[in-house]
VOBA-1610 file (N, C-alpha, C; in pm, whole numbers, padded with zeros to 5 digits, always signed):
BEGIN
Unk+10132+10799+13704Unk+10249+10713+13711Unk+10250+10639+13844Unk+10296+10529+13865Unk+10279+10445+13973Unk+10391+10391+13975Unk+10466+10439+14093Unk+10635+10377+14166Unk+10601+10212+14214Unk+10719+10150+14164Unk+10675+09968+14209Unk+10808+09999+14311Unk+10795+09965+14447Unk+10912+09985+14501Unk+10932+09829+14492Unk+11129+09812+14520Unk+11162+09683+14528Unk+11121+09535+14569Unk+11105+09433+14514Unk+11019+09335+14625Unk+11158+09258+14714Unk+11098+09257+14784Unk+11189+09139+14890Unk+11233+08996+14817Unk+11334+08989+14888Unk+11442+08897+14822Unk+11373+08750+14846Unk+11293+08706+14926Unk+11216+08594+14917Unk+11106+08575+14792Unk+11041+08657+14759Unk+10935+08650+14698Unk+11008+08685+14539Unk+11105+08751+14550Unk+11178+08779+14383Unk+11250+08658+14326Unk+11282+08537+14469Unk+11340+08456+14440Unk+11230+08314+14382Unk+11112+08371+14450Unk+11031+08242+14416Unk+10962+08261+14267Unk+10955+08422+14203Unk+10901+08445+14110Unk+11022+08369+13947Unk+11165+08423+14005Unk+11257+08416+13922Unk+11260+08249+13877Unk+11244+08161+14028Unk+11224+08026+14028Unk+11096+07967+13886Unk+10986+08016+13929Unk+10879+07999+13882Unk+10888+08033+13740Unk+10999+08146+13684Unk+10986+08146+13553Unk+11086+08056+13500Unk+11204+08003+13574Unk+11270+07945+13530Unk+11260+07771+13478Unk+11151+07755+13593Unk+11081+07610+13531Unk+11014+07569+13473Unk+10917+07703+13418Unk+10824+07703+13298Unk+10889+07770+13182Unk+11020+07714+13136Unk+11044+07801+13012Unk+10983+07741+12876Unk+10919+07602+12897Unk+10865+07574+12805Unk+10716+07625+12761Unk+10613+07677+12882Unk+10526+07775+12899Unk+10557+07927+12796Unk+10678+07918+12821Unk+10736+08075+12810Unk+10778+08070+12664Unk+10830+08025+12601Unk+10869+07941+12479Unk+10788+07936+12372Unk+10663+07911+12402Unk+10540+07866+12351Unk+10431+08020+12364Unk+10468+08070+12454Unk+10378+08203+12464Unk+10457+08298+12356Unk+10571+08309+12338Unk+10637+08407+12300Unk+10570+08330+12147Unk+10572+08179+12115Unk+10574+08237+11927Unk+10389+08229+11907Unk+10304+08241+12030Unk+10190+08302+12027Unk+10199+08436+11976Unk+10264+08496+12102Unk+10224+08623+12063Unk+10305+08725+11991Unk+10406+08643+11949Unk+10500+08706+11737Unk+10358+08694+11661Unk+10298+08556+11660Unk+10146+08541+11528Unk+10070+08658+11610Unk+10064+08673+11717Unk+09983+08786+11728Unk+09991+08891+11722Unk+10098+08951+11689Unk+10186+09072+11660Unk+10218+09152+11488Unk+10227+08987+11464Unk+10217+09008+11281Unk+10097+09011+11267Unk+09994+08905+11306Unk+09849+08942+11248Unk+09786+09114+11277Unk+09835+09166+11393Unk+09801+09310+11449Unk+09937+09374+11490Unk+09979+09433+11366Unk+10104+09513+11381Unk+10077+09658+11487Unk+10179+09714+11541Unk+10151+09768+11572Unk+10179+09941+11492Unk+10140+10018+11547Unk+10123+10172+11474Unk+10283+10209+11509Unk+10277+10171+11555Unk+10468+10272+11660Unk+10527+10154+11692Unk+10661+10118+11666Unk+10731+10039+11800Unk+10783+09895+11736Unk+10826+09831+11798Unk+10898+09687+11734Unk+10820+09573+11820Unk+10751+09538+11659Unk+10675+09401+11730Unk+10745+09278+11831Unk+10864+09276+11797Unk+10931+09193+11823Unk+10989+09208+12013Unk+11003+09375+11995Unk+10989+09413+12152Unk+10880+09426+12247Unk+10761+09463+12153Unk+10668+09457+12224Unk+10636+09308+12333Unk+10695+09170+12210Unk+10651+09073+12288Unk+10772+09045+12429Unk+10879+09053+12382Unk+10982+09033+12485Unk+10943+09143+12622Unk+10853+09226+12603Unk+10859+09346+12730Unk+10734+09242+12849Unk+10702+09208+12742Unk+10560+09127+12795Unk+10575+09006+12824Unk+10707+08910+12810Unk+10780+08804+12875Unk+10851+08844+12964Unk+10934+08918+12968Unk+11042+09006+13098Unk+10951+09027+13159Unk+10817+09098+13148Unk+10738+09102+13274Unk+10644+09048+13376Unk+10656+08917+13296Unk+10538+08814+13355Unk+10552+08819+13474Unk+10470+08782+13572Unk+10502+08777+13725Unk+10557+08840+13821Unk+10613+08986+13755Unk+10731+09039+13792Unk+10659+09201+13858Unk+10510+09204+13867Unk+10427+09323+13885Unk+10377+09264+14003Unk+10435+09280+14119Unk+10388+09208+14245Unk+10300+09323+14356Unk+10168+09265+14389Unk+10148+09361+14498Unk+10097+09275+14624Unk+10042+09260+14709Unk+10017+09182+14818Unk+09857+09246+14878Unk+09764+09116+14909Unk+09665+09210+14954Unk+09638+09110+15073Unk+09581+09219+15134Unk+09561+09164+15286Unk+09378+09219+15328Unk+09313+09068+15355Unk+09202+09121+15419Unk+09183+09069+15588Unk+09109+09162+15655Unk+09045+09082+15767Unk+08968+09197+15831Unk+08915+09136+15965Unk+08820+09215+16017Unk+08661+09169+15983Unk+08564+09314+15919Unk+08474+09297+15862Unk+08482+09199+15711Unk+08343+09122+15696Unk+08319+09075+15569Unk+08336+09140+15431Unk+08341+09063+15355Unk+08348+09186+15226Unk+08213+09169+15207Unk+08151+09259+15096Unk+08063+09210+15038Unk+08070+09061+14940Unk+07937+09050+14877Unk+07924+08950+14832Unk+08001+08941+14703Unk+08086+08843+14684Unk+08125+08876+14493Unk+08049+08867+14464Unk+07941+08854+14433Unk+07861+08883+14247Unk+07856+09036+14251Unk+07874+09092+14355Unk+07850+09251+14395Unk+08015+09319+14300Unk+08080+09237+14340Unk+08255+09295+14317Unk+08291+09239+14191Unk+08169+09206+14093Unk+08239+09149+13988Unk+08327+09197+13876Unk+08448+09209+13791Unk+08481+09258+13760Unk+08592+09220+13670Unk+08660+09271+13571Unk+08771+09227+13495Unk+08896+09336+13504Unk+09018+09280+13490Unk+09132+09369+13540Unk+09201+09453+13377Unk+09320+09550+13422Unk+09343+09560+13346Unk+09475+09483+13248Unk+09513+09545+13167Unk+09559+09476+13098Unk+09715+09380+13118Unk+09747+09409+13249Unk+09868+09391+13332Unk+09823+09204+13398Unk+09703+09226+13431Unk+09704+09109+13474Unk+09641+09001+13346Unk+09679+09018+13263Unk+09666+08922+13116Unk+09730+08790+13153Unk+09806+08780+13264Unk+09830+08678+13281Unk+09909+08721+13434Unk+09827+08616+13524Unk+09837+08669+13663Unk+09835+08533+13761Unk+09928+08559+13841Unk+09985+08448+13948Unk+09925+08438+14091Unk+09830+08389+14114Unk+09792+08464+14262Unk+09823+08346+14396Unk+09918+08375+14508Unk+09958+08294+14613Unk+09911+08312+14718Unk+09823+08234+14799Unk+09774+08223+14862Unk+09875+08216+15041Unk+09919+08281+15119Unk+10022+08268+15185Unk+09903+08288+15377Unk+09829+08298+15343Unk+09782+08263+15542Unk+09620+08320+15487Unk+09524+08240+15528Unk+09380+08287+15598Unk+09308+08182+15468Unk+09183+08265+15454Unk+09116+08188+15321Unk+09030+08338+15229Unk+09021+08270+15156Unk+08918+08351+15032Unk+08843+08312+14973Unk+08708+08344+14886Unk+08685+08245+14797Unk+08668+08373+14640Unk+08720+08321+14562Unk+08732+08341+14408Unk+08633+08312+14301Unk+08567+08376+14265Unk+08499+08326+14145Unk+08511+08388+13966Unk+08505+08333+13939Unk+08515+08330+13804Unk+08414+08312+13685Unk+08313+08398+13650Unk+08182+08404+13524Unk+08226+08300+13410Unk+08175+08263+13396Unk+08179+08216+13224Unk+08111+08253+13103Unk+08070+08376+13198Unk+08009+08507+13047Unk+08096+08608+13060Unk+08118+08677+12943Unk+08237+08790+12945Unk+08108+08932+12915Unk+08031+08940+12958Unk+07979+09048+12905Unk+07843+09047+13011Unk+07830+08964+13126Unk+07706+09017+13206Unk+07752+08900+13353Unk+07663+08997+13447Unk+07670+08890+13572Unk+07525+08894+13613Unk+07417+08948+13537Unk+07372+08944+13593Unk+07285+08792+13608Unk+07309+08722+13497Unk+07282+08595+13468Unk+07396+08540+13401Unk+07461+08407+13511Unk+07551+08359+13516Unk+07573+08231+13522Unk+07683+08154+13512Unk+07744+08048+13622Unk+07879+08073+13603Unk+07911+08060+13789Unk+08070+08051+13754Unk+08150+07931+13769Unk+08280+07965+13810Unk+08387+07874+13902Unk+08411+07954+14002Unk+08416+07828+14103Unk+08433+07964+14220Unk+08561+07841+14316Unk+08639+07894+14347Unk+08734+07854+14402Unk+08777+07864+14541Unk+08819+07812+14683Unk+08795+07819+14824Unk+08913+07831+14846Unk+08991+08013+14804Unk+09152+07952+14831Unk+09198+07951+14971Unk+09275+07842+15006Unk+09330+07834+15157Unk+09488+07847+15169Unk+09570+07830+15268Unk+09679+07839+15270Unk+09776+07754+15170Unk+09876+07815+15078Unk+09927+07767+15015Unk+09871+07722+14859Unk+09766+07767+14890Unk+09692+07720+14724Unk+09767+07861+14634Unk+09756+07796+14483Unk+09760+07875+14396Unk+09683+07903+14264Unk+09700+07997+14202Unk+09609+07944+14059Unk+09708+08040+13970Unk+09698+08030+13831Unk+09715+08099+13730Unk+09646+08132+13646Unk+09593+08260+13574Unk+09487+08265+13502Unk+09508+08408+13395Unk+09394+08444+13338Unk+09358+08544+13251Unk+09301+08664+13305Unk+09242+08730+13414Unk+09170+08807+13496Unk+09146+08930+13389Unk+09197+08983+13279Unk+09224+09059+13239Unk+09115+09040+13094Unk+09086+08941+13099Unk+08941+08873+13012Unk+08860+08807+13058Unk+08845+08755+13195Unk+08748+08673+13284Unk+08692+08792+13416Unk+08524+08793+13388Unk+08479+08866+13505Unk+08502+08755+13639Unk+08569+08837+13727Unk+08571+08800+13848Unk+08538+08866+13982Unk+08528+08764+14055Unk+08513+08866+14233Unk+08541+08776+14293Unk+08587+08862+14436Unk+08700+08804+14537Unk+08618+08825+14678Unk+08551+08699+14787Unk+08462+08741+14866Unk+08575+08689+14981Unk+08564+08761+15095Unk+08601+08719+15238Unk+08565+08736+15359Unk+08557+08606+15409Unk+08477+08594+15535Unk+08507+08674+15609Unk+08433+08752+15760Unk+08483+08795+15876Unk+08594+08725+15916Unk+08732+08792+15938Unk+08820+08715+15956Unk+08930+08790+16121Unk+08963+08715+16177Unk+09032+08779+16286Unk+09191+08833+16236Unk+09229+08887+16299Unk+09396+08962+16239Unk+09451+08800+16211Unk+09454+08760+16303Unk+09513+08627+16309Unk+09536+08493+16176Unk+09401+08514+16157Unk+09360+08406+16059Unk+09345+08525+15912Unk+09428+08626+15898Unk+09391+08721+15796Unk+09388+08693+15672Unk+09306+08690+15521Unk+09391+08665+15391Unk+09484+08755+15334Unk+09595+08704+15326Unk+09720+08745+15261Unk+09709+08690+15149Unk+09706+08748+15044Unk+09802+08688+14918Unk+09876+08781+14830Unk+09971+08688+14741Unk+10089+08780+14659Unk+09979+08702+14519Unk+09968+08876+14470Unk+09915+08905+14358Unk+10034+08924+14228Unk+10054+08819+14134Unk+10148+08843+14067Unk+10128+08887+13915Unk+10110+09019+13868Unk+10077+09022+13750Unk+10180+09056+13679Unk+10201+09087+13527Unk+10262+09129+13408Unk+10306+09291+13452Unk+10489+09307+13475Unk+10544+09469+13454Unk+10566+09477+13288Unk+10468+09596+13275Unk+10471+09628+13122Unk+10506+09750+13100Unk+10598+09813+13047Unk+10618+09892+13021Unk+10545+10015+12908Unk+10527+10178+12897Unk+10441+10233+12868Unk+10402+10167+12691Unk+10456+10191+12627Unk+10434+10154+12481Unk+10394+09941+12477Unk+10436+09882+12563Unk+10415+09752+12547Unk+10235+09796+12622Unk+10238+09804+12731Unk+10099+09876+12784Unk+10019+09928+12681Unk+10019+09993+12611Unk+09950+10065+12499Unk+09911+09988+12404Unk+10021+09923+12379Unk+09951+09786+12284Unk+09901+09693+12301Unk+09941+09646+12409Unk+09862+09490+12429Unk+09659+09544+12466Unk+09664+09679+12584Unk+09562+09707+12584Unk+09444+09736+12508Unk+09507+09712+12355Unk+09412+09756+12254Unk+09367+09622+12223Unk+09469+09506+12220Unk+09431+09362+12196Unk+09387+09272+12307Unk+09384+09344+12449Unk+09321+09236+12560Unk+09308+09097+12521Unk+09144+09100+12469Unk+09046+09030+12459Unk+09149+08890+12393Unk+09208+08950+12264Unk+09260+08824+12200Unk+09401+08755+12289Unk+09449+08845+12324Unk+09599+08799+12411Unk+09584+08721+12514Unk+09449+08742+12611Unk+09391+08673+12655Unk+09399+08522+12640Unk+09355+08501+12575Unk+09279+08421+12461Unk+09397+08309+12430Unk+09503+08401+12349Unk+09674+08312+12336Unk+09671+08238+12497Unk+09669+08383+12564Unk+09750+08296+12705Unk+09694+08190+12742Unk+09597+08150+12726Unk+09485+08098+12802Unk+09470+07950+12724Unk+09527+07923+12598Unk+09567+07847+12518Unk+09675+07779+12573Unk+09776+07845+12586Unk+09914+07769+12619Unk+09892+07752+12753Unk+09835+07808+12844Unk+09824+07777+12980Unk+09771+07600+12989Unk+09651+07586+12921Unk+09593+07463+12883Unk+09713+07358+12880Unk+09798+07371+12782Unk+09882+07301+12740Unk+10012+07319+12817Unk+10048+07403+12879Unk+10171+07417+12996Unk+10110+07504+13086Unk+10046+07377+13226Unk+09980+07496+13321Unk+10136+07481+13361Unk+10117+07605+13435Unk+10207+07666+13563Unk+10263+07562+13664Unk+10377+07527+13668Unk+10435+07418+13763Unk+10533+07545+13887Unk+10493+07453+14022Unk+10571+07534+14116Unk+10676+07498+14139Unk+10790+07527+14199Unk+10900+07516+14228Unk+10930+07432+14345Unk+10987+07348+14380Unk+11024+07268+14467Unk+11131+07380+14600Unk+11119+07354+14723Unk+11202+07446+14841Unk+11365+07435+14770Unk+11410+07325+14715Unk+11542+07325+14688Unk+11573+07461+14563Unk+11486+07454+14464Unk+11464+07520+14385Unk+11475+07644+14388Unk+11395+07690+14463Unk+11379+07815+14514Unk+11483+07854+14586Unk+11576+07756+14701Unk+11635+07783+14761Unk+11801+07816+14628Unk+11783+07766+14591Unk+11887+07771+14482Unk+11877+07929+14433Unk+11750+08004+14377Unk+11763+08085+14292Unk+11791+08223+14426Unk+11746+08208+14533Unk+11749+08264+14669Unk+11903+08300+14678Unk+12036+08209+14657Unk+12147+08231+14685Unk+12221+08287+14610Unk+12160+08258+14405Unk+12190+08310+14365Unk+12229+08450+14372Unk+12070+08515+14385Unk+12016+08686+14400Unk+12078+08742+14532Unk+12114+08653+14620Unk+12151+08740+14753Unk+12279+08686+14735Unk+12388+08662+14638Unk+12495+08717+14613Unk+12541+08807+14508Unk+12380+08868+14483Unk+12436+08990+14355Unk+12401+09107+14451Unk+12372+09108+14576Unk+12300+09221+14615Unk+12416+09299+14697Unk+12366+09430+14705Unk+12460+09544+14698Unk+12477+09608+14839Unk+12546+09541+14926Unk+12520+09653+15048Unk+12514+09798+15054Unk+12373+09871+15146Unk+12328+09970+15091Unk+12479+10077+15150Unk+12548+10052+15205Unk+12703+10166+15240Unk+12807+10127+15123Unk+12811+10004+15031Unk+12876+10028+14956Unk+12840+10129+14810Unk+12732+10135+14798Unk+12656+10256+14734Unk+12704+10416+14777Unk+12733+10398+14878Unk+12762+10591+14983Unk+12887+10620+14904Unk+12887+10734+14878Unk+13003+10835+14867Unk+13041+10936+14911Unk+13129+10926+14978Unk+13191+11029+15083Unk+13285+11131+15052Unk+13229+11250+15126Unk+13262+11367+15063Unk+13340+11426+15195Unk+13442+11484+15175Unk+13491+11546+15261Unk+13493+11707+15254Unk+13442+11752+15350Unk+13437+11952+15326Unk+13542+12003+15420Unk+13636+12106+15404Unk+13675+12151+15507Unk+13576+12291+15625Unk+13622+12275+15753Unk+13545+12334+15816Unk+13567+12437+15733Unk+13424+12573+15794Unk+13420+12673+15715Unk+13561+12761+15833Unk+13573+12737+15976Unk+13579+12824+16056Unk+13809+12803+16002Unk+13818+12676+15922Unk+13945+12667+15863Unk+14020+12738+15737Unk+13890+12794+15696Unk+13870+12879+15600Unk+13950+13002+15573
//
């Protein structure tokens, strides 16, 4: 089992942003993956939830990775495909550089060609990782100039997890369809700043949470 602790109120605000301007993305994925749900019912569970667990969670599985120091190795060395969480995955590029590549064979590296991508500050991409072999190479880098990025994949819950993992390959496949046809648009600072004020007026100061108990001394006793 793996605890997601809370994300910070900047980065929840830019994700919430980001889904809110692609609802036509979102729209279009969902009556994907109903046909993909009826064509492959599932054994247990409500098709119909399965897909909504897997819209509620788009983007919403955030982790952050940070390199510097020594080199990595080479990607063709790190090549690899994720699991089924990042079926559709957000990755932000926020200080240093990287470079990304991407196979266009699903079943070998050892003879290839890819895409390989030079991400720098502020770049982004959206993709499939979860059906595309990939690897992630980075230069010797000083603390200074470090790569940071926010890794944004799919929170799926255990039974939505269970299922989609049996269908990867094809869900993939949906996403990767509608992506074509509604890539990923970012959010403008106003935008963001908007959904920012929203969320940090639902938030809970952590003492209004406390409940206070009063004991009498024992020595009153």
């Amino acid at each position: 089992m793996t605890k997601h602790l809370p994300c910070p109120l900047p980065i929840t605000s830019f994700i919430e942003s980001v889904r809110n301007i692609n609802s036509k993305f979102f729209q279009h994925l969902e009556t994907s993956l109903l046909s993909l749900t009826s064509a492959n019912p599932p054994d247990t569970g409500d098709p119909i939830a399965l897909v909504q667990d897997f819209l509620s969670g788009a983007f919403r599985n955030i982790a952050i990775q940070i390199h510097y120091n020594s080199a990595s190795y080479e990607r063709t060395m790190l090549y690899h495909m994720d699991h089924v969480f990042s079926a559709l995955h957000m990755a932000v590029t926020l200080n240093g550089r990287r470079t990304v590549g991407f196979s266009k064979s699903r079943n070998s590296v050892s003879d290839f060609t890819e895409i390989s991508l030079e991400m720098q500050t502020g770049d982004v991409y959206a993709t499939t990782p979860a059906g595309i072999l990939h690897g992630i190479e980075v230069d010797k880098l000083e603390v200074d100039e470090r790569s940071v990025a926010i890794q944004c994949r799919t929170l799926l819950g255990p039974e939505a997890a269970k299922y989609w993992s049996k269908h990867v390959s094809v869900l993939c496949g949906e996403i990767g369809k509608v992506l074509e046809v509604y890539p990923i648009k970012l959010p403008s600072y106003s935008q963001w700043k908007t959904e920012y004020d929203i969320l940090e007026k639902k938030l809970i100061v952590p003492e209004d949470k406390f409940i206070q108990f009063e004991q009498e001394d024992d020595e009153k006793k």
